[in-house]
N, CA, C and O of each residue as an XYZ file, in Angstrom:
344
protein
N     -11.315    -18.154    -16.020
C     -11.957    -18.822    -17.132
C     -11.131    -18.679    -18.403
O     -10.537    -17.641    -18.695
N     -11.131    -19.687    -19.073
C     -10.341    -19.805    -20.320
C     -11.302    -18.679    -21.355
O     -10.633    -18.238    -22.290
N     -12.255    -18.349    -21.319
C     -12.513    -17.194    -22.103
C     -12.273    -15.533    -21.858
O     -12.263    -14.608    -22.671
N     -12.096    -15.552    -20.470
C     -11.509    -14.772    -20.291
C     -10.403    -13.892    -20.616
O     -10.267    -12.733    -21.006
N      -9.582    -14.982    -20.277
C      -8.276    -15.164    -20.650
C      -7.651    -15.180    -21.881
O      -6.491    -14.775    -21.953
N      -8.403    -15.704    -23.160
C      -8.368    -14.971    -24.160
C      -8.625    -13.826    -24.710
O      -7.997    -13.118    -25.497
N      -9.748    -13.726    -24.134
C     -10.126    -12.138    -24.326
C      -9.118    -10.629    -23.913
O      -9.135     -9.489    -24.377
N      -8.173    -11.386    -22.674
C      -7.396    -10.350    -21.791
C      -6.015    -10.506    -23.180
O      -5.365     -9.471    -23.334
N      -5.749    -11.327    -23.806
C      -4.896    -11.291    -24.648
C      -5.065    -10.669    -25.789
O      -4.222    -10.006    -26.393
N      -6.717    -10.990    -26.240
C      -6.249    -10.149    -27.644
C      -6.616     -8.638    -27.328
O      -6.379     -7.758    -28.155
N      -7.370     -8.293    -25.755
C      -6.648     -6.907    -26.203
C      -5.207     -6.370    -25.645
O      -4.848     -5.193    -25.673
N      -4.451     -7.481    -25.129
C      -2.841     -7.122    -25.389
C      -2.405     -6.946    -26.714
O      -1.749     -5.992    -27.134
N      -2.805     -7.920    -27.350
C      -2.497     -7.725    -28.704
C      -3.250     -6.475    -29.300
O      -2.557     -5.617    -29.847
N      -3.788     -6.408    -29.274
C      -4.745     -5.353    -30.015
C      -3.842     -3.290    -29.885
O      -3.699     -2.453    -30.777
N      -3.430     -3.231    -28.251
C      -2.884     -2.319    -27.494
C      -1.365     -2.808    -27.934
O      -0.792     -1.720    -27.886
N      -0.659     -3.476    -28.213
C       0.614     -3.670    -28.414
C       0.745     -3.590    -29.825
O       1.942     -3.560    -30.111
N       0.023     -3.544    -30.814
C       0.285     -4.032    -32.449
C       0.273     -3.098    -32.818
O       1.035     -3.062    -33.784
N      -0.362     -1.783    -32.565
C      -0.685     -0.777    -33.064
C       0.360      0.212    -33.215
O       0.731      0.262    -32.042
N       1.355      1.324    -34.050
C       2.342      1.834    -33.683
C       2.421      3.226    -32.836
O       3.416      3.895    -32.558
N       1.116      3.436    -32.533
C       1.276      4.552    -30.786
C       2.899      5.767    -31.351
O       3.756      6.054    -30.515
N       2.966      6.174    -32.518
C       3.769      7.448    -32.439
C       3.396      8.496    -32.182
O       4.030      9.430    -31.692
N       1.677      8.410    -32.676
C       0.977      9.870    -32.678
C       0.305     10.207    -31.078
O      -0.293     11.196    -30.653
N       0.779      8.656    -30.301
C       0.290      9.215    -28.835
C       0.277     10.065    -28.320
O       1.195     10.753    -28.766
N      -0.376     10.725    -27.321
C       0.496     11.443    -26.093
C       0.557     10.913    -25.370
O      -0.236     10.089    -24.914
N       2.122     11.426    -24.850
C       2.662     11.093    -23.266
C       1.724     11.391    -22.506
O       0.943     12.331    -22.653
N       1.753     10.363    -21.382
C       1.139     10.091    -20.458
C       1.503      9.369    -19.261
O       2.612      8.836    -19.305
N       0.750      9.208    -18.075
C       1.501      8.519    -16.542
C       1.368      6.849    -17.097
O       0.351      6.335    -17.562
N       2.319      6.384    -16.954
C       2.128      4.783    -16.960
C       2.804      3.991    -15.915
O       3.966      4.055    -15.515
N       1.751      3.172    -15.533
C       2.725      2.164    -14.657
C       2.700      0.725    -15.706
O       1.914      0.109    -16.426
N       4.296      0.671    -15.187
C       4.949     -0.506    -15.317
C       4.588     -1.529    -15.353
O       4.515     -2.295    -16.314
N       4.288     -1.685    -14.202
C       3.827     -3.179    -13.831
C       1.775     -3.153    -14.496
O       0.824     -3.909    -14.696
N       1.949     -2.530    -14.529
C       0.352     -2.527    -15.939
C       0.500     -2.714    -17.438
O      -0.399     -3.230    -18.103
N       1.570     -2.315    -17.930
C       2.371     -2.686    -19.036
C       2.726     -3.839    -18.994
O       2.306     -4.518    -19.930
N       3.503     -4.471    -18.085
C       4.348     -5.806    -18.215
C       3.306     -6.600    -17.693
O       3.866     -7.695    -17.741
N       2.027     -6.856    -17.162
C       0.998     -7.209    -17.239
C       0.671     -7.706    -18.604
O       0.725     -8.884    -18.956
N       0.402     -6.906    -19.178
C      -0.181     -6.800    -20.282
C       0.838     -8.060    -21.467
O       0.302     -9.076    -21.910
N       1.930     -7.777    -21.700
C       3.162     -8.242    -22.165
C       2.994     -9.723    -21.165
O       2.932    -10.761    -21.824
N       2.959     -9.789    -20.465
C       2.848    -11.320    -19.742
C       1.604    -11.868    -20.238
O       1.584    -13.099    -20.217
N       0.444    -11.242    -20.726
C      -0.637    -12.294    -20.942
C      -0.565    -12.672    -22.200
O      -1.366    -13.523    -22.585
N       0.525    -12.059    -23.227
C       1.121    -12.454    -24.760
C       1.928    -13.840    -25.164
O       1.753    -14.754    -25.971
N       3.257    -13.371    -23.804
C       4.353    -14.049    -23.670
C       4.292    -15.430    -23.067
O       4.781    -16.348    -23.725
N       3.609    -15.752    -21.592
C       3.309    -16.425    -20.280
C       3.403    -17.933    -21.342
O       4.309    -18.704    -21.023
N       2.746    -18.248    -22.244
C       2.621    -19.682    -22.620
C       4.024    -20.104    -22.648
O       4.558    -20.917    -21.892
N       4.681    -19.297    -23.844
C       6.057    -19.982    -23.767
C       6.989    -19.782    -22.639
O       8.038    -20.419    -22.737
N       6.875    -19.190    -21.798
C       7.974    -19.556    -20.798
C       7.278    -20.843    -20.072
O       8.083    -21.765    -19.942
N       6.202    -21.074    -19.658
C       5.607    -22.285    -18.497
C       5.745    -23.566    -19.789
O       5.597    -24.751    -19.490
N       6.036    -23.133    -21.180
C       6.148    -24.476    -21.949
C       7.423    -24.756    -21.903
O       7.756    -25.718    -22.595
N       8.312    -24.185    -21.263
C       9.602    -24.153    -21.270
C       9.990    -24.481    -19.332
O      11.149    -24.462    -18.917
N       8.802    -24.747    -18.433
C       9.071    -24.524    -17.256
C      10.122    -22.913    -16.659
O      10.720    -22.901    -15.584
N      10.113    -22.011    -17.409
C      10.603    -20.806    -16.525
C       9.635    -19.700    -16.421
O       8.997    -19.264    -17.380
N       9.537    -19.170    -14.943
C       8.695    -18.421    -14.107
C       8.773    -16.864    -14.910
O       9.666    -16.354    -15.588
N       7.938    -16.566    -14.656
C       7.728    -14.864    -15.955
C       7.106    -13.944    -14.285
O       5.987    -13.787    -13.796
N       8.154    -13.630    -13.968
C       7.801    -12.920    -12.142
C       7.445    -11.175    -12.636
O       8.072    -10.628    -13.543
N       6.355    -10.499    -11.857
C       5.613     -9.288    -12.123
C       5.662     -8.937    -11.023
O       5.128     -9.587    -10.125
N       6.502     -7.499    -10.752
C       6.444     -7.169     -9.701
C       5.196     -6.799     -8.765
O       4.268     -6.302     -9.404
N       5.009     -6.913     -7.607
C       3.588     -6.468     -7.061
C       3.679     -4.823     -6.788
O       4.648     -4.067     -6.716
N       2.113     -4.583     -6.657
C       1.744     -3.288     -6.783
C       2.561     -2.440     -5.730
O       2.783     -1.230     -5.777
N       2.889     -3.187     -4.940
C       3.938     -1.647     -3.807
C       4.677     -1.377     -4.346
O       4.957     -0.189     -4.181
N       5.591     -2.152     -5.391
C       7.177     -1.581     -6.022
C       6.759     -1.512     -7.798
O       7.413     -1.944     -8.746
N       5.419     -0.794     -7.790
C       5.238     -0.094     -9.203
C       6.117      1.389     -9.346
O       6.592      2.118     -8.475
N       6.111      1.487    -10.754
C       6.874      2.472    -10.760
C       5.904      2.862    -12.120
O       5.454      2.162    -13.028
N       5.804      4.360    -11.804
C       5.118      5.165    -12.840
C       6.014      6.190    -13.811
O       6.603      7.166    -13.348
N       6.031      5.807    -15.292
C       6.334      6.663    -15.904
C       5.880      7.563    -17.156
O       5.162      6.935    -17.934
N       6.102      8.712    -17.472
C       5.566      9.389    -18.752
C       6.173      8.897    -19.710
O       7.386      8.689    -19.712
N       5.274      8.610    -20.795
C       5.721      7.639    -22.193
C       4.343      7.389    -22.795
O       3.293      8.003    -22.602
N       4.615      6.282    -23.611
C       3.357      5.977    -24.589
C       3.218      4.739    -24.485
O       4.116      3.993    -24.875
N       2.053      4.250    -23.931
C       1.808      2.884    -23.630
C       2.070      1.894    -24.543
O       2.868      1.035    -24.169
N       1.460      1.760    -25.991
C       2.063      0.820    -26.953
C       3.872      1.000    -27.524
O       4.398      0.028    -28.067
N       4.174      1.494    -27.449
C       5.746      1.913    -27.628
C       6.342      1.343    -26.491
O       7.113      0.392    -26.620
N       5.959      2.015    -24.937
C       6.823      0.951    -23.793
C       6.159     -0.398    -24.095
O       6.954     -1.332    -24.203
N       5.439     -0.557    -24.182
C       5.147     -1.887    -24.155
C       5.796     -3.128    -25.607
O       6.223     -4.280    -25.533
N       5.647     -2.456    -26.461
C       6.422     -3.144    -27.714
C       8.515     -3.369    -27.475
O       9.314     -4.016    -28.152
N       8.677     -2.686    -26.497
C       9.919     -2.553    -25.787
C      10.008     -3.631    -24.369
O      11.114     -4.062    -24.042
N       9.151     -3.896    -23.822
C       8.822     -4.497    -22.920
C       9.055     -6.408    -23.489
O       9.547     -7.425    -23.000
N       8.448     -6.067    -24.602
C       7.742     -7.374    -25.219
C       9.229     -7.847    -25.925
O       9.417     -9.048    -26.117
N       9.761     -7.337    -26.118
C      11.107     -7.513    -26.948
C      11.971     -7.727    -26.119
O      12.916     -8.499    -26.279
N      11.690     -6.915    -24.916
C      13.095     -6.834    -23.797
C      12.599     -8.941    -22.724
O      13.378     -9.789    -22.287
N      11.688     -8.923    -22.739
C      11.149    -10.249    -22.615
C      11.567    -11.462    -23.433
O      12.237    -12.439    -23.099
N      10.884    -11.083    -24.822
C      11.515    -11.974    -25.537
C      12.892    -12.528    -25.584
O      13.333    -13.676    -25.543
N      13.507    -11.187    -25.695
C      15.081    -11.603    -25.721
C      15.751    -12.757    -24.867
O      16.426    -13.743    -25.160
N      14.968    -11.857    -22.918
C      14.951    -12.577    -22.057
C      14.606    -14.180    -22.256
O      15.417    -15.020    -21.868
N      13.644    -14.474    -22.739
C      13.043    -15.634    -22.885
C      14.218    -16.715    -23.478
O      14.651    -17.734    -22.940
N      14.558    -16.125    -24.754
C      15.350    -17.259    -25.578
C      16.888    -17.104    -24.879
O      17.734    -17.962    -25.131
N      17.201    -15.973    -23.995
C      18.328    -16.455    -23.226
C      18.576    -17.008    -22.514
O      19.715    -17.466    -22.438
N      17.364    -17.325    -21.362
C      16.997    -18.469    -20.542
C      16.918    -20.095    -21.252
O      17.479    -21.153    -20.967
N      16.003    -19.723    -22.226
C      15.624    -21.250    -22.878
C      16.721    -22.098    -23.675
O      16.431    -23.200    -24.139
């Protein structure tokens, strides 16, 4: 549902905007992060026709870090991606 689906974005946004220094480290998976970063990003690559691929859950990889920090890294490392493709 298209309300959904907004809703799953702004709390990407909400979890990504914030600057997460005073976090604690913690287990994170990846592919829950770049999740997250795909429901931000996803318009402009399919407005551009290129595929935004998320790995599936068998080849997650878990690491200690701070969820808004990897993820603001994620979102950038994407972006970049994005306008080098486009």
């Amino acid at each position: 549902m298209t309300t959904d689906r907004i809703a799953q974005i702004i709390r990407s946004l909400r979890t990504l905007s914030r600057g997460g220094e005073k976090d604690p480290f913690s287990p994170l998976s990846i592919r829950s992060v770049l999740l997250s970063v795909q429901d931000i990003s996803i318009h402009n690559f399919r407005s551009f026709d290129i595929r935004l691929e998320i790995p599936d859950e068998k080849k997650d990889l878990t690491v200690l870090g701070r969820e808004v920090q990897l993820g603001q890294v994620m979102l950038n490392l994407i972006s970049n991606a994005f306008d080098a493709v486009k």
